[in-house]
N, C-alpha and C positions, 0 to 999 in steps of 0.2 A: 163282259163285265158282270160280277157277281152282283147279286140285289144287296142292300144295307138292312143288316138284321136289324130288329127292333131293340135288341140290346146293348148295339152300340152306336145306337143316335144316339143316347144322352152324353155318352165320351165326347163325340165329335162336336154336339155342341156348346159342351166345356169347352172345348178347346176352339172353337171359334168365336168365345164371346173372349175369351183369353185373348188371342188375337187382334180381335178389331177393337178389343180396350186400347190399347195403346197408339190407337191410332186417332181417340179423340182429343189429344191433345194440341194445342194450337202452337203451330210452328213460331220462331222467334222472327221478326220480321228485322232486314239487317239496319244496323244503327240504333237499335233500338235496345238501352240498357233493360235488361231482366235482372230484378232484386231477387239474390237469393237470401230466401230467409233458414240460415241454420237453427237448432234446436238449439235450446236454453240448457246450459251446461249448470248444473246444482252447483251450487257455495258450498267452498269447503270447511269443515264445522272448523271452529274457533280454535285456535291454539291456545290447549292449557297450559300453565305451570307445571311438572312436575316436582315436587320438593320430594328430594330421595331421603329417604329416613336416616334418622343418625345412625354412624357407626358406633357399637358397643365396644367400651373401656377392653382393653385386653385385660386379662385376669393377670394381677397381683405376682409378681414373681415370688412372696412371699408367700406361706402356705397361711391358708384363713383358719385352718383350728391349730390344735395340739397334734403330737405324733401320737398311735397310740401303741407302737411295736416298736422298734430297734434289732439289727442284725448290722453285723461289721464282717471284715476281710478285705482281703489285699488283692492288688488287680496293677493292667498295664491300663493307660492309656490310649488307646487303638484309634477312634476318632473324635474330634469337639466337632459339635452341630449346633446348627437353630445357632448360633452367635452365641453357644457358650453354653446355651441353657442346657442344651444334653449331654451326655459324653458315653461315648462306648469306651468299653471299658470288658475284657478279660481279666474276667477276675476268677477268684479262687472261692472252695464251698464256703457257702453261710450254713456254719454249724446246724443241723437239725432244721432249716427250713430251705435252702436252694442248695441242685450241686453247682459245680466250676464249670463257667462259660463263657462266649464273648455276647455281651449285649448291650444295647443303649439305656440311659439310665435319664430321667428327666433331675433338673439340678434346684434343690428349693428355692436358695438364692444364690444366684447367679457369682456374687461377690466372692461365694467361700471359693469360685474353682477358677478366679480372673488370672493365677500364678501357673494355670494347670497346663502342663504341653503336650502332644503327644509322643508318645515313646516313655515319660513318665512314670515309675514303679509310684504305686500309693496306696494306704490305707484309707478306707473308708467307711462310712455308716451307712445304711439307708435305713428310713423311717419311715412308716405308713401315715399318711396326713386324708383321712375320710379312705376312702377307696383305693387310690393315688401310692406309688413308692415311691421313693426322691430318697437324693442323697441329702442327707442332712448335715454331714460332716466328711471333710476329703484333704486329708495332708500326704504331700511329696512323702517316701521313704528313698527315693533316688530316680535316679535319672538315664 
């Protein structure tokens, strides 16, 4: 048997106070109820109200200023979206400022294109209202 170096008695006795710890404990004698006492679980904080902030007005179908450009030409129909408010539309050049193309168009008010279908030949306006183009005028030429 090898001698116990001086470096690892202090390991061994770690680990034998480790050991006989667990053995000071005093066995349950039988019949005899033992209380366990569990840990105190924290309270869970208070339930607030949330009030969710109002929803904001949607914006006005109608346009808030004046137009301040105007450009016309004639176009198809192609698709109605958004429940009316937009329409695609192939349409034909706007003299000196767009050429001919198919594209959606927002509608200023909804009312002037309630007759409008798709497949639809029509004349139209659109008008600049701040930043924005819109149609501001759209009459059937055929069907």
């Amino acid at each position: 048997m090898r001698p116990i170096r001086w470096f690892k008695l202090p390991a061994l006795l770690c680990l034998a106070s480790l050991a006989l710890s667990g053995c000071a404990q005093t066995p349950k004698r039988s019949g005899e109820a033992q209380a366990v006492q569990e840990p105190a679980m924290p309270e869970p904080p208070a339930v607030q109200a949330v009030q969710e902030p109002a929803m904001p007005e949607p914006p006005a179908a109608q346009p808030a200023q004046e137009p301040t450009e105007h450009h016309s030409t004639t176009g198809e129909i192609k698709a109605i979206l958004d429940g009316g408010t937009t329409l695609v539309i192939d349409h034909g050049e706007f003299k000196g400022f767009m050429a001919a193309m198919t594209m959606p168009f927002k509608v200023a008010d909804p009312d002037i294109a309630r007759d409008i279908k798709v497949g639809d030949k029509v004349q139209f306006t659109i008008s600049k209202f701040g930043p924005a183009w819109q149609i501001s005028k759209i009459e059937k030429t055929g069907n």
